[in-house]
C-alpha positions in Angstrom: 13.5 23.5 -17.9 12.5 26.7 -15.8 14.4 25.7 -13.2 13.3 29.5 -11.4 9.8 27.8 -10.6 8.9 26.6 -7.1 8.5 22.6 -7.5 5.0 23.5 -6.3 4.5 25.2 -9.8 5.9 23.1 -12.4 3.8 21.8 -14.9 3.9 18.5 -14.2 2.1 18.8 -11.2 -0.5 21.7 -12.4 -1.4 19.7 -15.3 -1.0 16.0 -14.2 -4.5 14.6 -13.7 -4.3 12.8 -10.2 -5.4 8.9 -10.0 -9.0 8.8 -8.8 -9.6 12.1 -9.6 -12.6 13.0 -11.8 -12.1 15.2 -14.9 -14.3 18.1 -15.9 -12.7 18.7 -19.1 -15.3 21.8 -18.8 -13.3 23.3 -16.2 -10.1 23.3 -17.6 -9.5 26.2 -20.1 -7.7 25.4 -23.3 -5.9 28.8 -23.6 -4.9 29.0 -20.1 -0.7 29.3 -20.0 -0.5 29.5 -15.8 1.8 32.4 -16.4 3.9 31.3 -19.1 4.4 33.9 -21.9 5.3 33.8 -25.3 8.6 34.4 -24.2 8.7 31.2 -23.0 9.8 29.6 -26.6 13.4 30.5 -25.3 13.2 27.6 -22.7 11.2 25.4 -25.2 14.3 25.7 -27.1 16.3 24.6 -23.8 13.9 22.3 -23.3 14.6 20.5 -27.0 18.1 20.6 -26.3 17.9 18.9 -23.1 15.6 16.4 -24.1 18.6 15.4 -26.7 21.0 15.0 -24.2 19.0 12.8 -22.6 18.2 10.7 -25.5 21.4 10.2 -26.0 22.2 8.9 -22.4 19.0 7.2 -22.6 20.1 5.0 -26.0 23.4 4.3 -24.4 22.4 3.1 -21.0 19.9 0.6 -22.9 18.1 0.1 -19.3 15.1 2.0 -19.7 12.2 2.7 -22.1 9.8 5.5 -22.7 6.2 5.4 -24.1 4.8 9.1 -25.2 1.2 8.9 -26.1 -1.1 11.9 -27.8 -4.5 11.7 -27.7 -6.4 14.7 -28.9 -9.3 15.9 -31.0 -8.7 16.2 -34.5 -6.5 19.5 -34.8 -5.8 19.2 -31.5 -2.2 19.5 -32.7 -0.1 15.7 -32.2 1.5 15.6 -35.8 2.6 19.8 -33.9 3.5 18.5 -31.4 6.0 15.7 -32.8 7.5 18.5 -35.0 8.4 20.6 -32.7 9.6 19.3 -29.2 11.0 15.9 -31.0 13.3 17.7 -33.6 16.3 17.4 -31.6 15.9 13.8 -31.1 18.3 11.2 -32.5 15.5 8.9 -35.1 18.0 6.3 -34.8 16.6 6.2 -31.1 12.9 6.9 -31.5 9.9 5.1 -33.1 6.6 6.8 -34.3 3.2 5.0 -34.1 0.3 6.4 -35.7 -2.2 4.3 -35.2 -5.2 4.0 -37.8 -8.4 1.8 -38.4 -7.0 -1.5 -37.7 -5.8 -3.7 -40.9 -7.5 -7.2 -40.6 -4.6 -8.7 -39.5 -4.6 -6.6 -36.5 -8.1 -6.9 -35.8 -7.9 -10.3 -35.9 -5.9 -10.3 -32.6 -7.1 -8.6 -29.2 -7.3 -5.2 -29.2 -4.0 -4.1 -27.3 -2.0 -6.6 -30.2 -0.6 -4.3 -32.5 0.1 -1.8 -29.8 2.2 -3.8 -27.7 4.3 -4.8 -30.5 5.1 -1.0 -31.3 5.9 -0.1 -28.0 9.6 0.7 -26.9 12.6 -1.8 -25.9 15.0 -0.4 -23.8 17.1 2.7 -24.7 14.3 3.9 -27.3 11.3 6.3 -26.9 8.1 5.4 -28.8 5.9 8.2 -29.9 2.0 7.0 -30.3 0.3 9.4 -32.6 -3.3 8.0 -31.5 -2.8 4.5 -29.4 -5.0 1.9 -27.8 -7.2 4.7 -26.3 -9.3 4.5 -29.7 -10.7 1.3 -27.9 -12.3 3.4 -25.7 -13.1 6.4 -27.5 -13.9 6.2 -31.3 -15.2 2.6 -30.5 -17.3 3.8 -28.0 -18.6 6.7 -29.8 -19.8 5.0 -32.9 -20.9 2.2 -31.0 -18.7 -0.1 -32.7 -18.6 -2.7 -29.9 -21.6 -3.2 -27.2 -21.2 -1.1 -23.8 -20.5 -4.4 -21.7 -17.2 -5.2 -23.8 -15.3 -1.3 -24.3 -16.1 -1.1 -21.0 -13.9 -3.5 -19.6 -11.3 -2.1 -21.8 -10.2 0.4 -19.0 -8.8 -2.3 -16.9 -6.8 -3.9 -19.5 -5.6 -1.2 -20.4 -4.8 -0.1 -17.1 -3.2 -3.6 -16.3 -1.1 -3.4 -20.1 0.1 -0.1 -18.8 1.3 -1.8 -15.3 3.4 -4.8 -16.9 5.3 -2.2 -19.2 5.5 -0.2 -16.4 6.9 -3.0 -14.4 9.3 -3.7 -17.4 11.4 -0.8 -17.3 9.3 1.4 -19.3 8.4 5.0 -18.1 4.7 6.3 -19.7 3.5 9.7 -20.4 0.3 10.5 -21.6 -0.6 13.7 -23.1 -4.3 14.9 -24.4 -3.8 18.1 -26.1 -7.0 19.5 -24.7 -8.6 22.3 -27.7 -11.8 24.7 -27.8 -14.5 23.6 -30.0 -14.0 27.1 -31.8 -10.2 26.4 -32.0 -11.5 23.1 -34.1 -13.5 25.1 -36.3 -10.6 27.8 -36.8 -8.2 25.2 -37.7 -10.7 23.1 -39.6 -11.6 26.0 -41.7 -7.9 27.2 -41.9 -7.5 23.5 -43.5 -9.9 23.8 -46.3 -8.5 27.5 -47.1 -5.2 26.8 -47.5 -4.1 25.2 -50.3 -1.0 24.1 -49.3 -3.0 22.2 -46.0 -5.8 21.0 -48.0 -4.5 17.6 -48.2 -5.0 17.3 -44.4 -8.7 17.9 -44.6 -11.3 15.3 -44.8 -15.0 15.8 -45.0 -15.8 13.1 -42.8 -13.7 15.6 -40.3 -16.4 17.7 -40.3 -19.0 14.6 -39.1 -17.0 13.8 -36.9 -17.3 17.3 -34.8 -20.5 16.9 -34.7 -20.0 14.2 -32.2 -17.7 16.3 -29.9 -19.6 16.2 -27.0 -20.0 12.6 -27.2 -15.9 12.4 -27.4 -15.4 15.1 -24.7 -17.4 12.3 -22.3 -15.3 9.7 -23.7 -11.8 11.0 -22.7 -13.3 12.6 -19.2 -13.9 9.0 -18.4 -10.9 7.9 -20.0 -8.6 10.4 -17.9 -10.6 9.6 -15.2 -9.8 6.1 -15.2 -6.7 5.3 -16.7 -4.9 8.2 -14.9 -2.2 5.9 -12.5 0.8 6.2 -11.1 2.8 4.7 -13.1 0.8 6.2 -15.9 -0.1 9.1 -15.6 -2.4 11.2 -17.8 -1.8 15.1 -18.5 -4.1 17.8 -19.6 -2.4 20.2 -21.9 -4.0 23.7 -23.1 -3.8 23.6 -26.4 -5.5 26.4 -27.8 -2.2 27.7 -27.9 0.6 26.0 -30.1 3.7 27.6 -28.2 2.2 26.6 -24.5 1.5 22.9 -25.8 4.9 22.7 -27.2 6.2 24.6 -24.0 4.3 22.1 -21.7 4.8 18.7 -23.3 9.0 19.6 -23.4 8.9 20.6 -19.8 7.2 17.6 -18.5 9.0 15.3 -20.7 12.8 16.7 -19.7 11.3 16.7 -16.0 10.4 12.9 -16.4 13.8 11.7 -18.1 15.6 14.0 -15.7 13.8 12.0 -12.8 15.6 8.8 -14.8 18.9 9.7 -13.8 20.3 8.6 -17.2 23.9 7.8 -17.4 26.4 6.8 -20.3 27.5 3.2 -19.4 31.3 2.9 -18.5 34.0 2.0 -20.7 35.7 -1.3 -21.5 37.8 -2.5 -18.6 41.7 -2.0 -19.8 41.1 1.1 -21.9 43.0 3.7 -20.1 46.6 4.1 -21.4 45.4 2.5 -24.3 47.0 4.3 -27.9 45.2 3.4 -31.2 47.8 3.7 -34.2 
Protein backbone atom coordinates (compact mmCIF):
# COMPACT_ATOMS: atom_id res chain seq x y z
CA UNK A 1 0.00 0.00 0.00
CA UNK A 2 1.32 3.77 -0.44
CA UNK A 3 1.31 4.16 2.99
CA UNK A 4 3.04 7.99 2.14
CA UNK A 5 -0.63 9.11 1.04
CA UNK A 6 -2.74 11.35 3.33
CA UNK A 7 -5.89 8.99 4.20
CA UNK A 8 -7.78 11.88 2.53
CA UNK A 9 -6.07 10.58 -0.85
CA UNK A 10 -6.22 6.97 -0.94
CA UNK A 11 -8.06 5.40 -3.48
CA UNK A 12 -10.61 3.96 -1.73
CA UNK A 13 -12.11 7.08 -0.99
CA UNK A 14 -11.39 8.95 -4.45
CA UNK A 15 -12.93 6.18 -6.30
CA UNK A 16 -15.57 4.75 -4.00
CA UNK A 17 -18.94 5.86 -5.30
CA UNK A 18 -20.83 7.16 -2.15
CA UNK A 19 -24.49 5.66 -1.26
CA UNK A 20 -27.11 7.99 -2.63
CA UNK A 21 -24.86 9.55 -4.85
CA UNK A 22 -25.68 9.77 -8.57
CA UNK A 23 -23.18 8.60 -11.16
CA UNK A 24 -22.17 10.49 -14.28
CA UNK A 25 -20.08 7.91 -15.69
CA UNK A 26 -19.53 11.03 -18.27
CA UNK A 27 -17.65 12.77 -15.73
CA UNK A 28 -15.28 10.44 -14.68
CA UNK A 29 -12.29 10.00 -17.06
CA UNK A 30 -11.10 6.51 -17.78
CA UNK A 31 -7.33 7.46 -18.08
CA UNK A 32 -7.22 9.59 -15.16
CA UNK A 33 -4.38 7.94 -12.55
CA UNK A 34 -4.92 10.92 -9.66
CA UNK A 35 -1.18 11.18 -9.66
CA UNK A 36 -0.15 7.69 -9.77
CA UNK A 37 2.69 7.00 -12.32
CA UNK A 38 3.84 4.13 -13.99
CA UNK A 39 6.16 3.87 -11.39
CA UNK A 40 3.66 2.89 -9.34
CA UNK A 41 3.82 -1.10 -10.57
CA UNK A 42 6.57 -1.19 -7.71
CA UNK A 43 3.81 -0.90 -4.97
CA UNK A 44 1.32 -3.06 -7.15
CA UNK A 45 3.95 -5.62 -6.64
CA UNK A 46 3.79 -4.74 -2.66
CA UNK A 47 0.43 -4.62 -3.08
CA UNK A 48 0.19 -8.57 -4.47
CA UNK A 49 2.42 -9.55 -1.81
CA UNK A 50 0.38 -8.19 0.88
CA UNK A 51 -2.70 -9.26 -0.33
CA UNK A 52 -1.09 -12.97 0.10
CA UNK A 53 -0.32 -12.47 3.47
CA UNK A 54 -3.57 -11.66 4.15
CA UNK A 55 -5.09 -14.59 2.40
CA UNK A 56 -3.24 -16.62 4.31
CA UNK A 57 -4.39 -15.18 7.73
CA UNK A 58 -7.67 -14.88 6.21
CA UNK A 59 -7.97 -18.91 5.39
CA UNK A 60 -6.66 -19.64 8.79
CA UNK A 61 -8.86 -17.49 10.90
CA UNK A 62 -11.92 -19.14 8.93
CA UNK A 63 -14.15 -16.12 10.49
CA UNK A 64 -14.64 -14.01 7.63
CA UNK A 65 -15.52 -14.04 3.89
CA UNK A 66 -14.81 -11.80 0.89
CA UNK A 67 -16.93 -11.35 -2.29
CA UNK A 68 -14.87 -9.45 -5.23
CA UNK A 69 -17.13 -8.55 -8.10
CA UNK A 70 -15.97 -7.12 -11.81
CA UNK A 71 -18.39 -5.67 -13.77
CA UNK A 72 -17.18 -3.97 -16.91
CA UNK A 73 -17.71 -3.53 -20.68
CA UNK A 74 -16.38 -6.07 -22.75
CA UNK A 75 -12.48 -5.35 -22.80
CA UNK A 76 -12.86 -3.53 -19.93
CA UNK A 77 -10.12 -5.79 -18.61
CA UNK A 78 -11.71 -8.54 -15.55
CA UNK A 79 -10.06 -11.84 -16.95
CA UNK A 80 -6.60 -8.57 -16.53
CA UNK A 81 -7.48 -7.93 -13.69
CA UNK A 82 -7.65 -11.58 -12.15
CA UNK A 83 -4.18 -12.23 -13.67
CA UNK A 84 -2.49 -9.79 -12.28
CA UNK A 85 -3.48 -8.58 -8.66
CA UNK A 86 -4.65 -12.36 -7.77
CA UNK A 87 -1.41 -14.23 -8.78
CA UNK A 88 -0.08 -14.33 -5.36
CA UNK A 89 -3.09 -15.78 -3.99
CA UNK A 90 -3.28 -19.26 -2.50
CA UNK A 91 -6.21 -21.15 -5.19
CA UNK A 92 -6.61 -23.46 -2.45
CA UNK A 93 -8.34 -20.37 -0.81
CA UNK A 94 -10.11 -18.66 -3.66
CA UNK A 95 -12.99 -19.42 -5.97
CA UNK A 96 -13.68 -17.92 -9.51
CA UNK A 97 -17.17 -17.32 -10.85
CA UNK A 98 -17.65 -16.38 -14.31
CA UNK A 99 -20.93 -16.03 -14.79
CA UNK A 100 -22.57 -16.73 -18.34
CA UNK A 101 -26.20 -17.02 -19.93
CA UNK A 102 -27.80 -18.98 -17.39
CA UNK A 103 -28.05 -22.96 -18.00
CA UNK A 104 -31.83 -23.95 -17.62
CA UNK A 105 -31.25 -25.39 -14.49
CA UNK A 106 -30.32 -22.04 -13.15
CA UNK A 107 -32.90 -20.17 -14.83
CA UNK A 108 -35.32 -22.28 -13.57
CA UNK A 109 -34.69 -20.81 -10.05
CA UNK A 110 -34.81 -16.95 -9.01
CA UNK A 111 -32.40 -14.93 -10.39
CA UNK A 112 -29.86 -14.46 -7.47
CA UNK A 113 -29.91 -18.76 -7.30
CA UNK A 114 -26.88 -19.73 -8.79
CA UNK A 115 -25.10 -16.70 -7.41
CA UNK A 116 -25.60 -17.28 -3.92
CA UNK A 117 -24.46 -20.67 -4.14
CA UNK A 118 -20.96 -19.52 -5.54
CA UNK A 119 -20.49 -17.03 -3.13
CA UNK A 120 -17.68 -17.47 -0.32
CA UNK A 121 -17.79 -19.42 3.15
CA UNK A 122 -15.63 -18.25 5.63
CA UNK A 123 -11.81 -17.99 5.21
CA UNK A 124 -12.26 -17.91 1.21
CA UNK A 125 -12.43 -14.98 -1.35
CA UNK A 126 -14.78 -15.45 -4.23
CA UNK A 127 -13.94 -13.66 -7.45
CA UNK A 128 -17.25 -12.92 -9.75
CA UNK A 129 -16.10 -12.53 -13.29
CA UNK A 130 -19.63 -10.93 -14.35
CA UNK A 131 -22.31 -11.62 -11.31
CA UNK A 132 -25.98 -11.04 -10.63
CA UNK A 133 -25.62 -7.39 -11.99
CA UNK A 134 -26.41 -9.07 -15.56
CA UNK A 135 -30.09 -8.95 -14.10
CA UNK A 136 -29.89 -5.47 -14.32
CA UNK A 137 -27.87 -4.72 -17.14
CA UNK A 138 -27.78 -7.22 -20.21
CA UNK A 139 -31.49 -8.03 -19.16
CA UNK A 140 -32.35 -4.67 -19.19
CA UNK A 141 -30.70 -3.75 -22.36
CA UNK A 142 -32.13 -6.37 -24.59
CA UNK A 143 -35.32 -6.18 -22.98
CA UNK A 144 -35.26 -9.62 -21.85
CA UNK A 145 -37.66 -9.10 -18.94
CA UNK A 146 -40.48 -6.16 -18.90
CA UNK A 147 -39.33 -2.81 -16.99
CA UNK A 148 -41.76 -3.47 -13.95
CA UNK A 149 -39.83 -6.85 -13.05
CA UNK A 150 -35.57 -5.84 -13.57
CA UNK A 151 -36.63 -2.99 -11.90
CA UNK A 152 -37.28 -4.32 -8.67
CA UNK A 153 -34.14 -6.26 -9.10
CA UNK A 154 -32.15 -3.41 -7.37
CA UNK A 155 -33.62 -3.98 -4.05
CA UNK A 156 -33.05 -7.58 -3.99
CA UNK A 157 -30.13 -7.31 -4.83
CA UNK A 158 -29.41 -4.75 -2.42
CA UNK A 159 -31.17 -6.81 0.39
CA UNK A 160 -28.95 -10.29 -0.97
CA UNK A 161 -25.92 -8.06 -0.50
CA UNK A 162 -27.15 -7.01 3.24
CA UNK A 163 -27.65 -10.77 4.57
CA UNK A 164 -24.11 -11.70 3.25
CA UNK A 165 -23.06 -8.69 4.60
CA UNK A 166 -24.57 -9.52 7.82
CA UNK A 167 -23.01 -13.02 7.61
CA UNK A 168 -19.51 -12.29 7.88
CA UNK A 169 -18.83 -11.52 4.36
CA UNK A 170 -17.00 -8.23 3.36
CA UNK A 171 -18.05 -7.09 -0.54
CA UNK A 172 -16.15 -5.11 -3.07
CA UNK A 173 -17.38 -4.19 -6.15
CA UNK A 174 -15.34 -3.01 -8.91
CA UNK A 175 -16.50 -1.60 -12.54
CA UNK A 176 -13.47 -1.19 -14.61
CA UNK A 177 -14.74 1.98 -16.17
CA UNK A 178 -13.16 2.08 -20.27
CA UNK A 179 -13.38 4.81 -23.24
CA UNK A 180 -15.53 3.77 -26.03
CA UNK A 181 -12.22 4.30 -28.25
CA UNK A 182 -10.25 2.11 -25.71
CA UNK A 183 -13.13 -0.67 -26.80
CA UNK A 184 -12.48 -0.25 -30.26
CA UNK A 185 -8.55 -0.41 -29.72
CA UNK A 186 -8.74 -3.49 -27.96
CA UNK A 187 -11.54 -4.87 -30.03
CA UNK A 188 -9.57 -4.39 -33.13
CA UNK A 189 -6.27 -5.51 -31.26
CA UNK A 190 -8.44 -8.85 -30.84
CA UNK A 191 -9.19 -9.60 -34.35
CA UNK A 192 -5.42 -8.73 -35.34
CA UNK A 193 -3.70 -10.79 -33.27
CA UNK A 194 -3.69 -14.13 -33.92
CA UNK A 195 -2.71 -15.43 -30.79
CA UNK A 196 -6.07 -13.28 -29.17
CA UNK A 197 -8.33 -14.19 -31.86
CA UNK A 198 -9.97 -16.73 -29.98
CA UNK A 199 -11.30 -14.10 -27.58
CA UNK A 200 -13.20 -12.20 -30.24
CA UNK A 201 -16.73 -12.68 -31.14
CA UNK A 202 -18.68 -10.91 -33.78
CA UNK A 203 -21.64 -10.57 -31.76
CA UNK A 204 -18.86 -8.35 -29.66
CA UNK A 205 -19.11 -5.98 -32.16
CA UNK A 206 -23.30 -5.73 -31.83
CA UNK A 207 -22.98 -5.46 -28.72
CA UNK A 208 -21.07 -1.90 -28.78
CA UNK A 209 -23.39 -0.66 -30.59
CA UNK A 210 -25.55 -0.63 -27.59
CA UNK A 211 -23.01 1.14 -25.35
CA UNK A 212 -24.81 3.95 -24.49
CA UNK A 213 -27.78 2.00 -23.58
CA UNK A 214 -25.21 -0.05 -21.06
CA UNK A 215 -23.49 3.13 -19.89
CA UNK A 216 -27.27 4.11 -18.50
CA UNK A 217 -27.55 0.77 -17.15
CA UNK A 218 -24.59 0.61 -14.77
CA UNK A 219 -25.01 4.63 -13.86
CA UNK A 220 -28.21 3.50 -12.47
CA UNK A 221 -26.82 0.48 -11.21
CA UNK A 222 -23.89 2.30 -9.25
CA UNK A 223 -26.24 4.63 -8.38
CA UNK A 224 -28.43 2.30 -6.61
CA UNK A 225 -26.68 -0.57 -5.35
CA UNK A 226 -23.76 1.57 -4.08
CA UNK A 227 -24.20 0.80 0.13
CA UNK A 228 -22.30 0.69 2.90
CA UNK A 229 -21.83 -2.49 3.35
CA UNK A 230 -21.38 -2.77 -0.35
CA UNK A 231 -19.85 -0.51 -1.82
CA UNK A 232 -19.32 0.09 -5.51
CA UNK A 233 -15.86 1.53 -7.06
CA UNK A 234 -15.18 3.23 -10.23
CA UNK A 235 -11.80 2.27 -11.65
CA UNK A 236 -10.01 4.06 -14.72
CA UNK A 237 -9.36 1.63 -16.83
CA UNK A 238 -8.13 2.95 -19.87
CA UNK A 239 -4.96 2.18 -18.28
CA UNK A 240 -4.02 -1.50 -17.45
CA UNK A 241 -1.17 -0.68 -14.80
CA UNK A 242 -3.70 2.06 -12.80
CA UNK A 243 -6.64 -0.67 -12.83
CA UNK A 244 -4.31 -3.19 -11.56
CA UNK A 245 -2.63 -0.50 -9.19
CA UNK A 246 -6.22 0.57 -7.98
CA UNK A 247 -8.08 -2.68 -7.41
CA UNK A 248 -4.68 -4.11 -5.22
CA UNK A 249 -4.79 -0.93 -3.18
CA UNK A 250 -8.31 -0.95 -2.32
CA UNK A 251 -8.48 -4.59 -1.74
CA UNK A 252 -5.15 -4.75 0.83
CA UNK A 253 -6.78 -1.54 2.34
CA UNK A 254 -10.15 -3.50 2.87
CA UNK A 255 -8.53 -6.94 4.33
CA UNK A 256 -6.14 -4.71 6.27
CA UNK A 257 -9.30 -3.00 7.82
CA UNK A 258 -10.24 -6.99 8.74
CA UNK A 259 -7.57 -7.19 11.23
CA UNK A 260 -6.86 -10.85 10.19
CA UNK A 261 -5.15 -12.96 12.65
CA UNK A 262 -3.71 -16.65 12.63
CA UNK A 263 -5.89 -18.52 15.22
CA UNK A 264 -3.80 -19.70 18.27
CA UNK A 265 -2.33 -22.94 18.91
CA UNK A 266 -3.55 -26.12 20.66
CA UNK A 267 -3.71 -25.68 24.35
CA UNK A 268 -0.57 -27.92 25.86
CA UNK A 269 1.83 -27.41 22.85
CA UNK A 270 4.56 -25.45 24.36
CA UNK A 271 7.46 -27.77 25.54
CA UNK A 272 6.09 -30.22 23.43
CA UNK A 273 9.09 -32.38 21.38
CA UNK A 274 7.94 -34.46 18.27
CA UNK A 275 10.38 -37.54 17.77
Amino acid sequence: MNSSLPRGDRLRDLLRVKPGSHVDLSDIDPRETYGRKEEALAELRDNVGLLASQQERLYAGARHAVLVVLQGMDTAGKDGTIKHVMTGLNPQGVIVAPFKVPTPEEAAHDFLWRVHRQTPGKGMIAIFNRSHYEQVLVVRVHGLQPEETWRRHYDQINEFERTLAENGTTILKFFLHISKEEQRERLQDRIDTPEKQWKFRKADVEERKLWDDYQRAYEDALSRCSTEHAPWYVIPADRNWFRDYAVAEILADTLEDLDLRYPGPEPDIKGLIVE
